[in-house]
C-alpha positions as CSV (number, residue, x, y, z in Angstrom):
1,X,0.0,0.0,0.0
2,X,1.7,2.9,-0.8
3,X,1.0,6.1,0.8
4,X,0.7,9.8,-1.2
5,X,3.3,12.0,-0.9
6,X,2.3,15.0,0.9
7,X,4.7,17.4,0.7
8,X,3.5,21.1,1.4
9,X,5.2,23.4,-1.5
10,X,2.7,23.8,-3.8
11,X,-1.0,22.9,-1.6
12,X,-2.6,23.6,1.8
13,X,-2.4,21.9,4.5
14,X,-6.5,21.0,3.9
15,X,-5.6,20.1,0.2
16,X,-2.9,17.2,1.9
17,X,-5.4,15.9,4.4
18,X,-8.3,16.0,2.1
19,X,-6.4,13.6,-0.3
20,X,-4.6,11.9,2.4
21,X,-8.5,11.0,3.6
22,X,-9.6,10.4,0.0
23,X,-6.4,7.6,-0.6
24,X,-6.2,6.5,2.4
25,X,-9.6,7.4,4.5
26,X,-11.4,3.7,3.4
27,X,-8.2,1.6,5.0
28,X,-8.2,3.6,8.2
29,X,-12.3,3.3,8.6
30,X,-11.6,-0.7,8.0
31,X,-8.8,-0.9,10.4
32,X,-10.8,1.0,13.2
33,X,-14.1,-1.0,12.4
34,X,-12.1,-4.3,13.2
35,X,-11.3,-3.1,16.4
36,X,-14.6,-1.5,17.3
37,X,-16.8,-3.7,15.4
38,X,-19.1,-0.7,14.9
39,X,-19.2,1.5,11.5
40,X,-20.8,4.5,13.0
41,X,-18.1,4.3,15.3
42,X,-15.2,3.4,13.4
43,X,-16.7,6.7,11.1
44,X,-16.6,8.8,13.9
45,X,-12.9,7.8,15.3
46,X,-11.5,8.2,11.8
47,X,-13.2,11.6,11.6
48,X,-11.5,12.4,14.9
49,X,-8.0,11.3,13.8
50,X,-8.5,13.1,10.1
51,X,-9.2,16.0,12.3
52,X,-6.3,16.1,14.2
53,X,-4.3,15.5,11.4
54,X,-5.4,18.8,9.7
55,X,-5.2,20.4,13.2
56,X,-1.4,20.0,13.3
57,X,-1.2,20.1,9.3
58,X,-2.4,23.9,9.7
59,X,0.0,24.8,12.7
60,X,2.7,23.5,10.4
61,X,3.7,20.2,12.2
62,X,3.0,17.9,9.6
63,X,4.2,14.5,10.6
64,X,6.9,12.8,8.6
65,X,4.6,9.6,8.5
66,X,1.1,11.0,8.3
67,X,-0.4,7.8,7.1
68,X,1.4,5.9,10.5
69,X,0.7,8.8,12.6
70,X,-3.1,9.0,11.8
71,X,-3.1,5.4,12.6
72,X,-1.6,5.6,15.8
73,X,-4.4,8.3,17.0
74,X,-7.1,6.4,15.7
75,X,-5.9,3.3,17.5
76,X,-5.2,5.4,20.7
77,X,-8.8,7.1,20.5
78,X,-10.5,3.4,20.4
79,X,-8.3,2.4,23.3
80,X,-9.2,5.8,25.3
81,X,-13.3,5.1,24.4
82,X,-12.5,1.2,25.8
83,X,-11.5,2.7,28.6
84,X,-13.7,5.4,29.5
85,X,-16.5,3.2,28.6
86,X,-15.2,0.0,31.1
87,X,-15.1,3.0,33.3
88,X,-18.2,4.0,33.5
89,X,-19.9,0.8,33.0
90,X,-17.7,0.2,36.5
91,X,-19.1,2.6,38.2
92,X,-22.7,1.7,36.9
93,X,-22.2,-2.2,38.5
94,X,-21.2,-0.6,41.6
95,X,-24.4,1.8,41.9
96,X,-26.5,-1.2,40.8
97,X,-25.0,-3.7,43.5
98,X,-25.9,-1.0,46.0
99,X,-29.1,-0.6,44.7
100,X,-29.8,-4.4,45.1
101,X,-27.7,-4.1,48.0
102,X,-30.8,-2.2,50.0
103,X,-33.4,-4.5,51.2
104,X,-37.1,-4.4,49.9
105,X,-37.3,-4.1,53.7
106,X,-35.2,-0.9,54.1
107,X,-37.3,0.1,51.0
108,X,-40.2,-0.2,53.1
109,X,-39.3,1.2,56.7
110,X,-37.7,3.7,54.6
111,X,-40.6,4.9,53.0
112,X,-42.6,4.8,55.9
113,X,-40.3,7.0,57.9
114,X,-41.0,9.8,55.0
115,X,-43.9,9.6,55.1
116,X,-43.9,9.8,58.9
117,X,-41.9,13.2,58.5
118,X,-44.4,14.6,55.6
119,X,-47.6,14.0,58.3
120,X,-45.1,15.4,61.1
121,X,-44.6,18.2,59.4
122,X,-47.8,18.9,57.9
123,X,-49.2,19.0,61.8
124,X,-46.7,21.8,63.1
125,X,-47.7,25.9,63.1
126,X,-46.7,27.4,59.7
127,X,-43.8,29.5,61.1
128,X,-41.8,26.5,62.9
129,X,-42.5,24.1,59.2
130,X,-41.0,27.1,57.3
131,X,-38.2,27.6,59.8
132,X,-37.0,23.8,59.7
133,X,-37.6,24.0,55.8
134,X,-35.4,26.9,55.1
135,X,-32.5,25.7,57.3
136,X,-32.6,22.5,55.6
137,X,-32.2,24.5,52.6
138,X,-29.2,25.9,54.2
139,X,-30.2,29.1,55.4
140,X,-28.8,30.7,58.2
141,X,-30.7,32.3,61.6
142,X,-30.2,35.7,60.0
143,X,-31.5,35.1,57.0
144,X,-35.0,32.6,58.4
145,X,-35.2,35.4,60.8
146,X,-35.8,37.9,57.9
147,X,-38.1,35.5,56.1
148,X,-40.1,35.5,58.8
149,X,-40.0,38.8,60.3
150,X,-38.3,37.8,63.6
151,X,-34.5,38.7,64.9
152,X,-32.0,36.7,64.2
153,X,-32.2,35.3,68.0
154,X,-35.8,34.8,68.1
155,X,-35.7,32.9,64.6
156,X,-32.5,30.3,66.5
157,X,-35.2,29.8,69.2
158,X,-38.1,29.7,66.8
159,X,-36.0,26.8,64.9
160,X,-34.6,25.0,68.3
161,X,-38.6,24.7,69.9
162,X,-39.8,23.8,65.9
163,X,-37.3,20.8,66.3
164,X,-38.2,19.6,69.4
165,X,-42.1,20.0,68.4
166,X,-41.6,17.9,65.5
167,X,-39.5,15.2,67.6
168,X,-42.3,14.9,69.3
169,X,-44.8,15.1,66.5
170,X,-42.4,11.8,65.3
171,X,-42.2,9.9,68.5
172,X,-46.2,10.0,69.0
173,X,-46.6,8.8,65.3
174,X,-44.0,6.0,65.7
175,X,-45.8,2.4,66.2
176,X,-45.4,1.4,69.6
């Protein structure tokens, strides 16, 4: 197979790559779907390596080897995909096995305790439910306590008696 002289006197460094990719575009795409054994895929690596090839054509780094150099990034691009993809499909297994992990049981109880917290909640005055919801939201005294019309002292109380109220609320509805 021989490979087309590129040599940059008289064309652009597009002209070189475009017939580079015309000569030599079909053996690259055939090399990469052998790996991949996917032609939408194997299209878009060789894309990606053609690209890169103009990339440094235009900055005036043309490789001595163009044809073993676009090779080498095409075969480095499915091996960086392999890898990314073994990656995540990793880290998918391991949120699946804790998915399984958790027992219809703590499903259950799990549910039950929310919706525990939603009645709770819905029982306590208006002020204290807004309170406990803001600071779960991360909002500080200061800032509930201007919510709500109230110093910044008398919305830490406000919150500290709005807890205990809805401890209580909890314990009552707990099963005994």
């Amino acid at each position: 197979m021989d490979t087309p002289e590129l040599s940059i006197g008289e064309t652009t460094p597009d002209q070189l790559v475009e017939r580079w990719y015309a000569e030599e575009g079909a053996a690259l795409q055939r090399y990469v779907r052998s790996l991949v054994r996917d032609a939408d895929e194997a299209a878009d690596i060789c894309q990606e390596a053609f690209l890169r090839l103009l990339v440094v054509a235009r900055a005036g780094r043309l490789p001595d080897a163009p044809g073993a150099w676009v090779h080498r990034v095409a075969h480095n691009l499915v091996v960086s995909d392999a890898r990314r993809r073994k990656t995540g499909e990793r880290a998918l297994e391991r949120l699946a096995d804790q998915d399984v992990a958790r027992s219809t049981e703590e499903s259950i109880v799990g549910r039950e305790r929310d919706r525990h917290l939603a009645s709770a909640l819905s029982e306590v005055a208006t002020d204290d439910r807004t309170a406990m919801l803001l600071a779960a939201q991360g909002y500080r005294s200061r800032e509930i306590g201007q919510r709500l019309g109230r110093s910044e002292p008398a919305a830490r109380t406000l919150l500290c008696r709005a807890r205990g109220r809805l401890r209580e609320r909890l314990l009552a509805l707990e099963p005994a």
